[in-house]
C-alpha positions in Angstrom: 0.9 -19.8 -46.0 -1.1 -19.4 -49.0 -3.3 -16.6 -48.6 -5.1 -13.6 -50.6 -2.3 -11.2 -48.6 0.8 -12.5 -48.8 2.3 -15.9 -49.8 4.6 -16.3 -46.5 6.2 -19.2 -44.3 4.6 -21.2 -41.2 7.0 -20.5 -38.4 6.3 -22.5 -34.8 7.8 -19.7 -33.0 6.3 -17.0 -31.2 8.1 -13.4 -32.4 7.4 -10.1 -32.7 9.1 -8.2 -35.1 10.2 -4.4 -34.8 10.1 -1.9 -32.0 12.0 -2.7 -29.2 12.1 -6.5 -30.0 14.2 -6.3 -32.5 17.5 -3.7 -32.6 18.4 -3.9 -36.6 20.9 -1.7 -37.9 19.9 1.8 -39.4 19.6 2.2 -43.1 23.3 3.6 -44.1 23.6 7.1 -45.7 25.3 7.4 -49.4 28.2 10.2 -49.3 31.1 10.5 -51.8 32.5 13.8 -50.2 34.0 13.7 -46.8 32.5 16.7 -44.2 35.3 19.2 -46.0 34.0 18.6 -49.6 37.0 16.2 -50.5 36.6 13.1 -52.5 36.4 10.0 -51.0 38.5 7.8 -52.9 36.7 4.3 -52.7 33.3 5.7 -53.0 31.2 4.6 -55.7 30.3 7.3 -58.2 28.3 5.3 -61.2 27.6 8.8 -62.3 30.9 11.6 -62.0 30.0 15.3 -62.0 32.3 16.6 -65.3 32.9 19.8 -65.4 30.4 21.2 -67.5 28.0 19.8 -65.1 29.8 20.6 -61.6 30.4 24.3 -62.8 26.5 25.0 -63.6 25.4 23.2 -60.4 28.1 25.2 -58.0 27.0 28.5 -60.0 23.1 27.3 -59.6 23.8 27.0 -55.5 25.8 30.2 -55.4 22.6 31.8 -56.5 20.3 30.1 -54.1 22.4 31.2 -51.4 22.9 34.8 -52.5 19.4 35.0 -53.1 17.8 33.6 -50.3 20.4 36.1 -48.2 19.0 39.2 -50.1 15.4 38.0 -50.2 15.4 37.4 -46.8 17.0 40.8 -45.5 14.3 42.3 -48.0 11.5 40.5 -46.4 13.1 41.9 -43.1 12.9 45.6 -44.4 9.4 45.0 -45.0 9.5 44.8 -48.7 7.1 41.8 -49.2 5.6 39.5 -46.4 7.0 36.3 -46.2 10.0 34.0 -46.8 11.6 30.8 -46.7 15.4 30.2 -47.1 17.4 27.2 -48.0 20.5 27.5 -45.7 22.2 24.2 -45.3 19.7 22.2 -48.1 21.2 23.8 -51.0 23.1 20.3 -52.4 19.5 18.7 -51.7 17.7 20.9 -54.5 20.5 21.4 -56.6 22.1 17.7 -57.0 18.7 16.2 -57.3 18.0 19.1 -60.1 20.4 18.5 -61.9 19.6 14.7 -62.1 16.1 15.4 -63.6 15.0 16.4 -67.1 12.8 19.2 -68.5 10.2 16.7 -69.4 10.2 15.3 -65.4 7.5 17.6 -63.8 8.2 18.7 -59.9 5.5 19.1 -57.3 7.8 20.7 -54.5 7.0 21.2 -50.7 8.0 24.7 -50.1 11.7 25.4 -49.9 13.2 23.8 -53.4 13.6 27.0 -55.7 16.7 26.1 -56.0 15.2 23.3 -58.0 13.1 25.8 -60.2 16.3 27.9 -60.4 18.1 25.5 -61.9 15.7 24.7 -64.6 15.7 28.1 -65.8 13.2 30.6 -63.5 15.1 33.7 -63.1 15.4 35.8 -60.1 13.3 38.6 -61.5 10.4 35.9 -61.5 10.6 35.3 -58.1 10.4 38.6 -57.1 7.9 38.9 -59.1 6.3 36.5 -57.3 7.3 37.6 -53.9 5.6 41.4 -54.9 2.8 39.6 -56.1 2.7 42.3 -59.1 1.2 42.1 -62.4 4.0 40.4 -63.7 4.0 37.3 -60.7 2.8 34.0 -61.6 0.0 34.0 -58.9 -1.3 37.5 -59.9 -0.7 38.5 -56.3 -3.4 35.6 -55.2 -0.6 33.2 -53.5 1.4 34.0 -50.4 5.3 34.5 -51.3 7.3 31.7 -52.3 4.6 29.7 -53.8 6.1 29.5 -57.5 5.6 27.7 -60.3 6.2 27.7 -64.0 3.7 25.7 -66.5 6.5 26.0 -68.8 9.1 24.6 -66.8 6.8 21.2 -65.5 6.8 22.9 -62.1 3.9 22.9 -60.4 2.6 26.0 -57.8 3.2 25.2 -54.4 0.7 24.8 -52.2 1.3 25.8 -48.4 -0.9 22.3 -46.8 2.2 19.9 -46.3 2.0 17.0 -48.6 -1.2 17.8 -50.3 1.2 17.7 -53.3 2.1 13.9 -52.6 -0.9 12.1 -53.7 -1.3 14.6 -56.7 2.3 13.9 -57.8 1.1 9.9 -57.8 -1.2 10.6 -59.9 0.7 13.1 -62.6 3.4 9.9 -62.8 0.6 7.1 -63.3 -0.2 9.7 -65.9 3.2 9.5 -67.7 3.2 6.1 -67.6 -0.2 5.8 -69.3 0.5 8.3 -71.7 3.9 6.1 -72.8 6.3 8.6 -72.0 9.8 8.8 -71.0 9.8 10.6 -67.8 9.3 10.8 -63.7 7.8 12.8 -61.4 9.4 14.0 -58.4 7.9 14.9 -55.4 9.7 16.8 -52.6 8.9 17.0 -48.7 10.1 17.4 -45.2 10.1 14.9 -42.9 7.8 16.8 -40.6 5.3 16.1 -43.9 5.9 12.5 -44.2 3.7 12.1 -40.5 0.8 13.5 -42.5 -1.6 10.9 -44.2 -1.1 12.0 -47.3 2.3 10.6 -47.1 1.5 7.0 -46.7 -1.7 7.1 -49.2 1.1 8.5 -51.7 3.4 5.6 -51.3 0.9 3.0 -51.5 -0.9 4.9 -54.4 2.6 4.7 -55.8 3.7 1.7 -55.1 0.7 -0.4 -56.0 0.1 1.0 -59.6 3.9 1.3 -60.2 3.8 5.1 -61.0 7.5 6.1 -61.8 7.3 9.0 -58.9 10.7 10.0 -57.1 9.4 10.5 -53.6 13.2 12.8 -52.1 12.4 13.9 -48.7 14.4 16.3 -47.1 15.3 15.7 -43.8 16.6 18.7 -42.1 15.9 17.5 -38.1 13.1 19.9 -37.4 9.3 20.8 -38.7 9.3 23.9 -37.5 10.6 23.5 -33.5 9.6 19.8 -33.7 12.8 17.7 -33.7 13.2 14.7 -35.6 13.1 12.8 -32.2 9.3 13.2 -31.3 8.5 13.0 -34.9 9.1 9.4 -35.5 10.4 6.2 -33.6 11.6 4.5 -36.8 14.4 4.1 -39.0 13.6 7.9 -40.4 11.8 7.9 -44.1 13.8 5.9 -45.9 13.0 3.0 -43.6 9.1 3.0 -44.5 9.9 2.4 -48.6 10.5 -1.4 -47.6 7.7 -1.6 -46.3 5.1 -0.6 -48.8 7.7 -2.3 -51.3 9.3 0.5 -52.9 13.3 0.8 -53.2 14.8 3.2 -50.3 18.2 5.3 -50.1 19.1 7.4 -47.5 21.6 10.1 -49.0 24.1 12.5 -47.3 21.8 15.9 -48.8 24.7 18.2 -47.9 26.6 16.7 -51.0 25.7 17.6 -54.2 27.0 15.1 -56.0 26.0 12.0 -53.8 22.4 13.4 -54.1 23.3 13.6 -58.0 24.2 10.3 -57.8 21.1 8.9 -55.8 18.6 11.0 -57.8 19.9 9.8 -61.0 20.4 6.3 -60.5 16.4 6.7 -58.6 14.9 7.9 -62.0 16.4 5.3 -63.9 15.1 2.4 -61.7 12.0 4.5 -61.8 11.8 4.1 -66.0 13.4 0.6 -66.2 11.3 -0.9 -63.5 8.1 1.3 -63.6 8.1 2.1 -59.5 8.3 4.5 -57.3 11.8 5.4 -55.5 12.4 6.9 -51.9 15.0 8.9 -51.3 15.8 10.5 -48.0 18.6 13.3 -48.1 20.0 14.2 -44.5 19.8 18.0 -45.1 20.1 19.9 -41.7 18.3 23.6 -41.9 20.7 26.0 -40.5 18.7 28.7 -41.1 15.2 29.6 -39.3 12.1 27.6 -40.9 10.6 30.4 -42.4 10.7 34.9 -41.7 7.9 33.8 -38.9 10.5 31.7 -36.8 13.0 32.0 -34.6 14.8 29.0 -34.0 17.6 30.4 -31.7 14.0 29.5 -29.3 14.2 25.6 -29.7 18.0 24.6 -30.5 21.4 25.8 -29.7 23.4 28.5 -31.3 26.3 25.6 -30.8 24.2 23.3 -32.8 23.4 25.6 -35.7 27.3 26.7 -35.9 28.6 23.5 -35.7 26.3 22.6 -39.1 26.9 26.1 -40.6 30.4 24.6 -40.8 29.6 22.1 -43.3 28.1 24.1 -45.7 27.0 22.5 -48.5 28.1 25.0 -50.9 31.8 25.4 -49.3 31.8 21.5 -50.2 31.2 21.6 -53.4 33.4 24.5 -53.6 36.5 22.2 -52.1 35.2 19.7 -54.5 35.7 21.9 -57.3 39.2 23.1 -56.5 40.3 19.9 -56.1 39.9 18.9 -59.1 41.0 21.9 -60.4 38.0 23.9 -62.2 37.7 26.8 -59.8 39.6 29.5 -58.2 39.7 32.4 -55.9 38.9 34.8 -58.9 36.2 32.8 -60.3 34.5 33.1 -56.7 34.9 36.5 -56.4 33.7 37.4 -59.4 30.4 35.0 -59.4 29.8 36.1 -55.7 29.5 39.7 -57.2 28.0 39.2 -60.2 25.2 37.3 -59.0 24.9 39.8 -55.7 24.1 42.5 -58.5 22.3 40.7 -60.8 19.7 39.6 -57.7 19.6 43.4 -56.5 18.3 44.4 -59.9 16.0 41.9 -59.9 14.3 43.3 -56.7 14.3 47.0 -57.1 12.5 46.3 -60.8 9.9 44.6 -59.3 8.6 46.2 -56.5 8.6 49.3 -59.2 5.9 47.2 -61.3 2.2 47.7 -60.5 -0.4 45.3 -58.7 -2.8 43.3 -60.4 -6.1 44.7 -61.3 -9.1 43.7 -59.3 -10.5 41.9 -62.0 -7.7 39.2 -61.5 -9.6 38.2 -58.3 -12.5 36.5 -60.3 -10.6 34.9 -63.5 -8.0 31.6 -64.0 -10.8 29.3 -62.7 -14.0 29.2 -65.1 -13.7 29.0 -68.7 -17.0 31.3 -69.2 -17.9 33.3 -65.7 -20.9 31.7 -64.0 -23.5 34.6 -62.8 -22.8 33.8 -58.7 -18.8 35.0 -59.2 -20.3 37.6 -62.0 -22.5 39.2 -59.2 -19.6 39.2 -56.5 -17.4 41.0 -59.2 -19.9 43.7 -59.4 -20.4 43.9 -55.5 -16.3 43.9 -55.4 -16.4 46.9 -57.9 -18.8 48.7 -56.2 -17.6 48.6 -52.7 -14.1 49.7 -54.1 -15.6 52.6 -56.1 -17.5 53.5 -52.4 -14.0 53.2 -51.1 -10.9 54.2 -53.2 -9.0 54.2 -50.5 -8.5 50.8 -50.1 -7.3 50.5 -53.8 -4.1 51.9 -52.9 -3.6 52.6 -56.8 -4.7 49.3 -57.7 -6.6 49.5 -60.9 -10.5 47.7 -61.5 -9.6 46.2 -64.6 
């Protein structure tokens, strides 16, 4: 058939194709570590972890994990208002960090700081953050956990899911205009990749060739919503096909498969000028976010049967085998970075908030006279009432 949509064969047979017609196999998942983080010895590794590398990526999820342990008890104590852990995706953000260069920009989803710690934000900038003191990136105007770093190509999160998809399209198209070296990558939750913005993304993508790295992390739930009653497909890394854009589907609790993958992904992505798909099978053993309980919707059996498999305690096994770590080593790092974190929260909930001038700048070069008069209302009603201030200063 010669036609404006597709050039395609003439078949005489009447066939549907997908759904329950047609049973075809599931896309398989990419592992080189077995469940207990040891090598599996006819895996393909085009890219082997040395062990420069393996030592900063173990050290890089040994902080996520202490972090997001501390961060969350401190959340729990009432210290700032919200947080979101990554327990069990840890190998997702790290491996796939790793894999990236400083001159790839990131438009995360919400729960890759491990991906912004790798690259060099500190743990006193999240808490910063967290505070929302002077010293925060958002000036106190985001919700916690919305980071980001101009510095380190990483943009701000945005809490809408997959607002950043279409945006990240765009950035790569960008790059690619501009002639220059590098990718964009783009990270979501399969509970995102139901919203529209998902599918405009990959077409976007896919149709002007953007070199965009769409990794989705899988982790079973959105929220309470399981996986089930999300989609009736082969997952996300069955759509990519579809709109023509190469697909893995990635074992995300080990670090160096999603290395692998998200590596070999940005080179197709340069070489070939397309978009990649990447789905990393990342179950969330912790609770989506401090507002959840997820004891509610799914079994304490379930969540300490994948608590098992740690991602971390993987790489860890990964690591001794091959003879780069040691009982020592772990203990030390463990404390050293429990410390190091601590410090970084008690300095900043000591540093002050933002003035109230913060509320009206970052958005106009020159003030128009409509935010100009709300400023003066804002001043005056907070003169009225010092009380609200709470010691937070005009200007």
């Amino acid at each position: 058939m010669d036609f404006p949509g597709g050039r395609v064969p003439f078949t005489d047979q009447l066939h549907f194709e997908g759904g329950p017609f047609t049973q075809r196999p599931p896309l398989s998942c990419y592992r080189t570590l077995d469940s207990k983080g040891h090598s599996i010895p006819e895996a393909q590794v085009l890219h082997p972890v040395d062990k420069e590398l393996a030592l900063r990526m173990y050290t890089s999820m040994v902080k996520l994990q202490t972090m997001d342990v501390i961060f969350y008890e401190a959340q729990r104590q009432g210290r700032f208002s919200f947080f979101m852990t990554s327990n069990g995706e840890e190998a997702t953000a790290i491996g796939s960090a790793a894999a990236l260069l400083a001159e790839d920009h990131v438009f995360s989803q919400y729960r890759e700081h491990g991906v912004l710690l790798y690259r060099g934000f500190s743990f006193l900038d999240m808490a910063n953050q967290c505070f929302g003191n002077v010293r925060g990136h958002g000036k106190g105007r985001q919700m916690p956990i919305h980071y980001g770093s101009k510095a380190l190509n990483f943009q701000t999160v945005s809490a809408p899911l997959a607002t950043q998809m279409p945006h990240a399209v765009g950035a790569a198209y960008a790059l690619k205009m501009q002639g220059q070296k590098a990718v964009v990558a783009v990270y979501f939750g399969e509970g995102a990749a139901s919203e529209g913005d998902f599918h405009a993304a990959l077409n976007f993508a896919a149709t002007l060739s953007a070199p965009v790295l769409f990794i989705c992390r899988n982790n079973g739930w959105a929220i309470s919503t399981p996986a089930t009653e999300q989609y009736r497909g082969d997952g996300i890394a069955g759509r990519g096909p579809s709109y023509g854009i190469p697909s893995i589907r990635v074992d995300g609790g080990d670090a160096q498969a999603v290395y692998n993958a998200t590596l070999e992904a940005r080179e197709i992505a340069l070489e070939h000028s397309s978009p990649v798909l990447i789905e990393a099978m990342s179950y969330r053993s912790g609770h989506h976010s401090t507002s959840d309980d997820s004891s509610r919707y799914r079994t304490a059996e379930e969540m300490q049967e994948w608590r098992a498999r740690d991602p971390v305690t993987r790489f860890q096994a990964f690591l001794d085998e091959a003879g780069w770590w040691d009982s020592e080593k772990e203990k030390s790092l463990r404390v050293a970075v429990r410390k190091e974190v601590v410090e970084a929260l008690t300095a900043a909930q000591k540093v002050g908030k933002p003035p109230l001038s913060d509320l009206f700048t970052d958005v106009y070069k020159e003030m128009p006279w409509h935010l100009a008069e709300q400023q003066e209302d804002a001043y005056k009603h907070a003169q009225q009432h010092p009380e609200y201030l709470h010691g937070v200063p005009l200007s």
